[in-house]
PAPA-981928 format. One line per 5 residues: their letters; for each residue x, y, z of C-alpha. Coordinates in pm, whole numbers, plus 32768, in hexadecimal, padded with zeros to 4 digits. Layout:
N
A> X/Y/Z ~ ... .
END
This chain:
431
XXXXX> A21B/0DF6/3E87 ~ A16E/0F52/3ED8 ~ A223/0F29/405F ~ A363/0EC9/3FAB ~ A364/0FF9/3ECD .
XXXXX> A327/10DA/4028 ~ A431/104B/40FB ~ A53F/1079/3FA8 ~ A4D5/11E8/3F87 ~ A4D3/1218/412A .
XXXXX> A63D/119F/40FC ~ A698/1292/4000 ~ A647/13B6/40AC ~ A6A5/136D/420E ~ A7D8/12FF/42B4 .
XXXXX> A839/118B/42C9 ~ A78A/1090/437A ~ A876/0FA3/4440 ~ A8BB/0E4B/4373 ~ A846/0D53/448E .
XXXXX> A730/0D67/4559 ~ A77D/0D27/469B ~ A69B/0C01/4768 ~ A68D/0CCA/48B8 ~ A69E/0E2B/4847 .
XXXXX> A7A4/0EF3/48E2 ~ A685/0FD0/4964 ~ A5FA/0EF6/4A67 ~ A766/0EBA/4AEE ~ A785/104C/4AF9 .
XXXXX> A650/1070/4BFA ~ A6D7/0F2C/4C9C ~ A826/0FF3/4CD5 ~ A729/1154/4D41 ~ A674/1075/4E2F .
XXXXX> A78C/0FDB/4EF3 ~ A80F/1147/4EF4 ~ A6D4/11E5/4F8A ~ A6B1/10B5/5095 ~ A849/10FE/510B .
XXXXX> A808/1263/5123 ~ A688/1239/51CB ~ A764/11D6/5318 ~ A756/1360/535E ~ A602/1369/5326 .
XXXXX> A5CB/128C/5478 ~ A697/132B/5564 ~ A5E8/1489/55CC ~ A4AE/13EA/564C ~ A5A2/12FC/573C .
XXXXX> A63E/1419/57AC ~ A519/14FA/5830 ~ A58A/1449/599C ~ A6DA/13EF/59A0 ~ A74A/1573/5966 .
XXXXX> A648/15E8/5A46 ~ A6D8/150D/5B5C ~ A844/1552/5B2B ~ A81A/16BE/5AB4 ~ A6CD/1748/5B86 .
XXXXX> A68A/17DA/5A25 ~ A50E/1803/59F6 ~ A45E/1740/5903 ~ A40E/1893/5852 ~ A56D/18B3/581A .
XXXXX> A5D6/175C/5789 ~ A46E/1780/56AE ~ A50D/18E7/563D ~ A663/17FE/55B9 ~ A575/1707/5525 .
XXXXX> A4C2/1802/5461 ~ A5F1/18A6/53BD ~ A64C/1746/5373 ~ A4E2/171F/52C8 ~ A4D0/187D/5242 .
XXXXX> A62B/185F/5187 ~ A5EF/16FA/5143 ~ A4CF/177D/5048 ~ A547/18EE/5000 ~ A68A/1820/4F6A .
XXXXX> A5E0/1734/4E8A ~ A584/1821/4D4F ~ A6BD/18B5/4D26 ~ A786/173A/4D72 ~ A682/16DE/4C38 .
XXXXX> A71D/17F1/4B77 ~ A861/17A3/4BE9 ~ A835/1643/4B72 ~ A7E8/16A4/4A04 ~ A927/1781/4A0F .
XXXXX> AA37/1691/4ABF ~ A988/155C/4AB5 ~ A8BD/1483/4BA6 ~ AA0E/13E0/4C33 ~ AAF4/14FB/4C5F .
XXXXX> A99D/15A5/4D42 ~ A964/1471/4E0C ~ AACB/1409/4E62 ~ AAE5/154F/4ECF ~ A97C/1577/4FB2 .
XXXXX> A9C3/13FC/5061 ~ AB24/1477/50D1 ~ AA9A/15CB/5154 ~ A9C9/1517/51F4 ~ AAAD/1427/5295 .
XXXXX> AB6C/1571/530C ~ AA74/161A/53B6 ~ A9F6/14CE/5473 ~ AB47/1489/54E9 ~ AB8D/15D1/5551 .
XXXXX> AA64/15BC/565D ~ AB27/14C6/573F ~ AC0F/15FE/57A5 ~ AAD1/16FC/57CB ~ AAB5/17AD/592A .
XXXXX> A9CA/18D0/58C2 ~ A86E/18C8/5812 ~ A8E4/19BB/56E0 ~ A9E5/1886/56C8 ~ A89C/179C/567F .
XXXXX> A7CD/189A/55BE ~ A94D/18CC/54D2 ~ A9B1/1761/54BD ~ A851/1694/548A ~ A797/17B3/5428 .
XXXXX> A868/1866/5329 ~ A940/1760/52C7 ~ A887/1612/52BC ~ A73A/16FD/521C ~ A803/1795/5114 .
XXXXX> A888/1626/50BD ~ A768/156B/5103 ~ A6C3/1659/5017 ~ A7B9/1603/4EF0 ~ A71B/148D/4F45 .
XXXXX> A593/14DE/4F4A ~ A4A5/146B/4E5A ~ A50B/151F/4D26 ~ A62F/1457/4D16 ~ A51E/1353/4CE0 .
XXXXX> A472/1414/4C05 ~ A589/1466/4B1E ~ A613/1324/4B24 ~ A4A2/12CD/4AD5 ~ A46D/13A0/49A4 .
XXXXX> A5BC/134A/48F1 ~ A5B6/1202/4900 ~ A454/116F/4903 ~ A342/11B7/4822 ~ A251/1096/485E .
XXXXX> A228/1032/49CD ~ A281/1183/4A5F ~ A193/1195/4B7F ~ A1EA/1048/4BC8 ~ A366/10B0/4BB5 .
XXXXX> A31A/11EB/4C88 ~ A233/10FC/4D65 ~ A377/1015/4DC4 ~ A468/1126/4DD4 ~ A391/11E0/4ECF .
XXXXX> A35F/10CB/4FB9 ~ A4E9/108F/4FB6 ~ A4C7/11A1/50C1 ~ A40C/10EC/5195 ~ A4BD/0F8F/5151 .
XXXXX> A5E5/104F/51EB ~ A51D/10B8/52FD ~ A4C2/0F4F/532A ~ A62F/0F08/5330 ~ A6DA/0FEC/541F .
XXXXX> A5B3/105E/5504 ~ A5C0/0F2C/55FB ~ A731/0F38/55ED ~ A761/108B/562A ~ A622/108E/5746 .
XXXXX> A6FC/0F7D/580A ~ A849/103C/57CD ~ A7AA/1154/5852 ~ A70D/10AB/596E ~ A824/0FC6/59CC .
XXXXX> A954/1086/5972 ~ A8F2/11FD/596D ~ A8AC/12F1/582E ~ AA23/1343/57D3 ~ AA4E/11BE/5700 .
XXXXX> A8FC/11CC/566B ~ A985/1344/55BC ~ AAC1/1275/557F ~ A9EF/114E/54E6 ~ A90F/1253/5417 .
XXXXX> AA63/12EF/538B ~ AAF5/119C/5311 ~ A9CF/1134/5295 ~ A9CF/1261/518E ~ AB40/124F/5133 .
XXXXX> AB4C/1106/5103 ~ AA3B/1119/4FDB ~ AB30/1238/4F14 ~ ABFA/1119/4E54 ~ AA9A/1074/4DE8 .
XXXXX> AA31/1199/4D71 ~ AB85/1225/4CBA ~ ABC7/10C0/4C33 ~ AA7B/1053/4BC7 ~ A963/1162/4B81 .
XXXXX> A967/1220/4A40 ~ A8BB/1370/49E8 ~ A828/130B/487E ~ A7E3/11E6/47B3 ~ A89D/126C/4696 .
XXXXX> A9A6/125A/476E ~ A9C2/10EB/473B ~ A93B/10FD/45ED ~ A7B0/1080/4637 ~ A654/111E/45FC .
XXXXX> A593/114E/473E ~ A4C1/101A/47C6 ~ A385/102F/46D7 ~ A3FF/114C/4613 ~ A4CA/11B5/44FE .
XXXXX> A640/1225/44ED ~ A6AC/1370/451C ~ A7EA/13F6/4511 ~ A84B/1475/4697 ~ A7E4/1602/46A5 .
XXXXX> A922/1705/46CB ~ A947/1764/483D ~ A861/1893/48BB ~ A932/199F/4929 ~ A8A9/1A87/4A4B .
XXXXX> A7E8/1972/4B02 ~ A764/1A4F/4C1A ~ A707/1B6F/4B09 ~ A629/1A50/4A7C ~ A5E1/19D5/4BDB .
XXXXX> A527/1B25/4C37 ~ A4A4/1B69/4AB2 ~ A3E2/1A44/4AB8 ~ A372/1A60/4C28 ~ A310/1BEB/4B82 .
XXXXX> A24D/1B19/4A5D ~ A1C9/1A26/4B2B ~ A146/1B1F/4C34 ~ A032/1BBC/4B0E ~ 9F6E/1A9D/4AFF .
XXXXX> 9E87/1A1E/4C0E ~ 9ED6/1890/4C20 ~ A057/190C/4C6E ~ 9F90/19AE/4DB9 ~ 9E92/186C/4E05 .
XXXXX> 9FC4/1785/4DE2 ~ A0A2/1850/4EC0 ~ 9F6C/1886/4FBF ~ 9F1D/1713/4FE2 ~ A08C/1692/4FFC .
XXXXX> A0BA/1787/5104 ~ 9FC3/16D3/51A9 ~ A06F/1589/5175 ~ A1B0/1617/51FA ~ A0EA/1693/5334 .
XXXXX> A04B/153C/537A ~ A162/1468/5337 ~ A2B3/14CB/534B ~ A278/1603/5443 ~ A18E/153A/54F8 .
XXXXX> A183/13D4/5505 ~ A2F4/13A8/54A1 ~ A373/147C/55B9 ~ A277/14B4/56C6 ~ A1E5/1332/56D5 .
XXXXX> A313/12A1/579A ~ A304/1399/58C0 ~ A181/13A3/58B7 ~ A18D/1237/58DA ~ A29E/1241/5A0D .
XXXXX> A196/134C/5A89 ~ A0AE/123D/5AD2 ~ A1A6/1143/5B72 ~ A1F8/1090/5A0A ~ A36B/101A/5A11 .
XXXXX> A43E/10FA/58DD ~ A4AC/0FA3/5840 ~ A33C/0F3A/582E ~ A2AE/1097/57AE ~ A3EF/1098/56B9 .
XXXXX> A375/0F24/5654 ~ A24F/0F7C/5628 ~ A2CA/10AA/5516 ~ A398/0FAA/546E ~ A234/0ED4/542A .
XXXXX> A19C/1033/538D ~ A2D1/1008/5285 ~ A27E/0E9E/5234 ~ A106/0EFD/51F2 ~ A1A8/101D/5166 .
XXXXX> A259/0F69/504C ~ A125/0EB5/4FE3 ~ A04C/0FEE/4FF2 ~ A117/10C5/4F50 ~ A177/0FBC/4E15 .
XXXXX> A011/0F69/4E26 ~ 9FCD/1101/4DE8 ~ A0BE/10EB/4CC1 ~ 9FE5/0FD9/4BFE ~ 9EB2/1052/4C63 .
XXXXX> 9F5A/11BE/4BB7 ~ 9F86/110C/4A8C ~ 9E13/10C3/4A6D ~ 9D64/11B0/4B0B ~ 9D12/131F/4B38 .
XXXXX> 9E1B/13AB/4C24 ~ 9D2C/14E5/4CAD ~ 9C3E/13D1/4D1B ~ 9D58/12E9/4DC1 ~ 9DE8/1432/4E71 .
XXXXX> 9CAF/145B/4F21 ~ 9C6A/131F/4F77 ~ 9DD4/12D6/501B ~ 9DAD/1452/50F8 ~ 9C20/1402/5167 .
XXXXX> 9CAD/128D/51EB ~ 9DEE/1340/52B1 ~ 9D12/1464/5331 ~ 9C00/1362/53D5 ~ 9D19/127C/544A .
XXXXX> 9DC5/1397/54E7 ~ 9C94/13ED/55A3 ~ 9C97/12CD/564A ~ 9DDC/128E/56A6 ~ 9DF0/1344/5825 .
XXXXX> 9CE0/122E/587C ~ 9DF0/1145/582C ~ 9F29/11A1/58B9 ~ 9F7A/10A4/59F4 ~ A09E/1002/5A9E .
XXXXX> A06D/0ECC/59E4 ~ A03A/0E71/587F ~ 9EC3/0DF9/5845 ~ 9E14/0D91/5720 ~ 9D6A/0F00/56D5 .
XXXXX> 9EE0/0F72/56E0 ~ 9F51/0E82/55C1 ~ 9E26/0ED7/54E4 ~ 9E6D/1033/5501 ~ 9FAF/0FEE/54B5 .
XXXXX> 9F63/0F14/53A8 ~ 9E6E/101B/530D ~ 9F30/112B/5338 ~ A06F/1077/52AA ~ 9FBB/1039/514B .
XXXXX> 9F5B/11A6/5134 ~ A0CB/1267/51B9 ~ A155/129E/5066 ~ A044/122D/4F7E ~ 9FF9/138F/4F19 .
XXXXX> A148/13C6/4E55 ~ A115/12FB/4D26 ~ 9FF2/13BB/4CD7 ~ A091/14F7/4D1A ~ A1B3/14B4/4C2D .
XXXXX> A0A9/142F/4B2C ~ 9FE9/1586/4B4D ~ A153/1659/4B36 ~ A18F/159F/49D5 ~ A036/15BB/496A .
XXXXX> A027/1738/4999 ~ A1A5/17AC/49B0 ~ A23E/168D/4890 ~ A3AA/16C7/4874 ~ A3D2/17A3/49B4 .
XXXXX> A318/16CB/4A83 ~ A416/1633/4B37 ~ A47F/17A6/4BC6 ~ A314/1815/4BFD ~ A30B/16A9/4CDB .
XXXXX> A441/1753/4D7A ~ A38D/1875/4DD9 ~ A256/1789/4E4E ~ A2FD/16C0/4EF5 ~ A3B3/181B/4FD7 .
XXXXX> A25C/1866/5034 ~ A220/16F2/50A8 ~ A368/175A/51B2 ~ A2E0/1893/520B ~ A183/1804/527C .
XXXXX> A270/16FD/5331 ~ A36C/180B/53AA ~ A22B/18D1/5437 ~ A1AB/17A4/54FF ~ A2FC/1706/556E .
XXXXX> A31B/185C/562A ~ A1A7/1882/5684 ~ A183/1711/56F3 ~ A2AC/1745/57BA ~ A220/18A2/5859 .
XXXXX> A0E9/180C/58AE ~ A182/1711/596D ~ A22C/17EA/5A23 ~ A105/18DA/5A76 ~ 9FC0/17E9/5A8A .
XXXXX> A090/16A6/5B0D ~ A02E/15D0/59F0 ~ A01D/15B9/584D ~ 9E87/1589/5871 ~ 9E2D/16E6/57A6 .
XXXXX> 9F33/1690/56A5 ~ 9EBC/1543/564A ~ 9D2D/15E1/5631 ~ 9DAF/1728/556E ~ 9E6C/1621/5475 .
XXXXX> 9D36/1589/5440 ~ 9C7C/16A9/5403 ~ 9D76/1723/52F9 ~ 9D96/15C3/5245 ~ 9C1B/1611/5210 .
XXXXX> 9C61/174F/5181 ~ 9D95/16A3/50B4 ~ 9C8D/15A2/4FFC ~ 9B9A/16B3/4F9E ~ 9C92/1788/4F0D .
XXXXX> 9D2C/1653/4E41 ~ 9BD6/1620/4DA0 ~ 9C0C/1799/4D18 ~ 9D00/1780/4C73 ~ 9C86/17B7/4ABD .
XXXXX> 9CE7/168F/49E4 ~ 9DF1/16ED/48B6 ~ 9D2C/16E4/476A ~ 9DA5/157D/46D1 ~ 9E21/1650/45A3 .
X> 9F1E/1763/46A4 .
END
């Protein structure tokens, strides 16, 4: 009777509950909907690593200079994503995204006509970074927060590896359009693959559960908040906030790391390191595609495992495994695959992404409704740390004739990456 009496007065003084209770709730089919839309638009996220050789070939441009495009991609790609967070609680998540994935699709296509290298650092780098970086991760992380309330780091856990499952999608494709047909369809492939997701997302994503008159999966209904005028106002407010207190700084530190020794490193220096020692690009690029299966598992693996356990802990854990498998990865590199390859590969896979459910978890726990924007601003230094490497990996190719120093000075800084996660304070249960 007592839980009766609550649930009449909760009733009373809050707006109304939808009559039927749906057997699949609506929220699961939302991040089923976000997924799909960050594995169509992950096709971009493939390319640049493919395309180290192929312009350097046709174009004599150095690999300094096609790292220097990469890196504005990168750089953009995370300087974008707190104010496209904003953006989302002003216009909505669908309005932002339809709008990013056909950016994107622009500034891919436009690369087929490019005859200078301002054309690739314009097209790919400003274009396809300022889109891609209306699609990072706090589109997962706002799509996270409104909707779920239980099962969020597993939520966040699947949403992040949809990156990778789209990476596991297009990579071989796009290695053996680029090998067998040239660079110019893969850009073509990589822009239809992002407009073709725009009716999924107009159609069939929505910004709020109120929207379609539901409480949040695990939670309780609330009415959908008025939009937030002067989203990059809040954007930098927050980042002003956020920038006071010292986890904001031992979050941004350590992504930066996992920018540097993923995406700026692995993700676009890994291919042509491979080729370096004789390693056909389709079986390097094959090999990347295996990192996002392992990837998916790892990372949805990290989401549960965020649900249960302390996410400082977990941080340093994941960094301390990349650093030491990083170290050992120039002893590895051959013209064949060979079984100390594919556990690399397999080891390495599990840990790519693993670190961002416990990032988001530590933005909610210390930043509560502004997390998703101080993730935003997390996740930007994640692409600068990748932005710096892409360019530095590609430099000291150029100047020492191989990636060897990179892959050791990653290591070293994954090391650093796991001691400062253990820093980072715990929020009083009672904040």
């Amino acid at each position: 009777m007592l839980c009766d009496v609550t649930q009449t007065t909760d009733t009373t003084s809050s707006p109304p509950a939808p009559l039927r209770t749906p057997r699949v709730h609506r929220a699961w089919f939302v991040a089923a909907v976000t997924f799909v839309t960050i594995i169509g638009a992950a096709a971009f996220a493939s390319l640049p690593g493919l395309l180290i050789e192929p312009l350097h070939r046709d174009f004599a441009w150095s690999r300094g200079t096609i790292g220097f495009a990469v890196s504005v991609n990168l750089a953009l790609y995370g300087l974008t994503a707190p104010f496209a967070a904003a953006l989302m609680d002003r216009f909505g998540i669908r309005r932002v995204v339809a709008v990013a994935l056909s950016v994107i699709s622009l500034g891919s296509l436009l690369t087929v006509w490019m005859t200078a290298a301002w054309q690739l650092v314009l097209f790919w780098g400003v274009l396809v970074g300022l889109g891609s970086g209306s699609m990072a991760l706090a589109f997962a992380a706002t799509v996270t927060n409104r909707w779920f309330v239980a099962r969020r780091g597993l939520v966040t856990g699947i949403l992040t590896a949809a990156g990778a499952s789209g990476q596991l999608v297009f990579l071989p494709l796009l290695a053996w359009l680029v090998e067998d047909h040239g660079w110019r369809p893969a850009s073509v492939t990589v822009s239809l693959a992002a407009l073709v997701v725009v009716p999924f997302v107009w159609l069939l994503l929505r910004d709020h559960p109120a929207d379609v008159g539901l409480a949040p999966y695990g939670g309780a209904y609330t009415e959908k908040p008025a939009p937030v005028p002067g989203a990059a106002r809040r954007a930098v407010t927050v980042l002003l906030k956020a920038a006071r207190t010292g986890p904001f700084w031992l979050l941004a530190g350590t992504f930066a790391i996992c920018g540097a020794s993923t995406n700026g490193l692995v993700k676009t220096h890994f291919v042509p390191a491979a080729h370096d020692h004789g390693m056909p690009i389709t079986a390097a690029a094959s090999l990347l595609a295996v990192i996002g299966v392992f990837d998916v598992v790892g990372t949805i693996a990290s989401g549960w495992f965020t649900d249960r356990f302390e996410s400082r802990r977990l941080l340093a854990v994941y960094y301390a495994l990349r650093g030491v498998s990083l170290l050992f990865l120039p002893l590895l590199l051959a013209p064949s695959v060979h079984p100390p390859m594919v556990f690399f590969i397999v080891f390495y896979g599990l840990d790519w992404v693993a670190t961002v459910p416990p990032t988001i978890a530590l933005c909610r726990e210390h930043y509560g409704e502004d997390s998703a924007i101080v993730f935003g601003w997390v996740l930007a230094s994640h692409q600068v740390g990748a932005a710096v490497v892409a360019f530095a990996g590609g430099v000291a190719r150029d100047v020492f004739g191989s990636y060897d120093v990179v892959w050791y000075a990653s290591g070293g800084l994954c090391a650093a990456a796991a001691l400062m996660a253990l820093v980072i304070r715990r929020r009083p249960a009672t904040a």
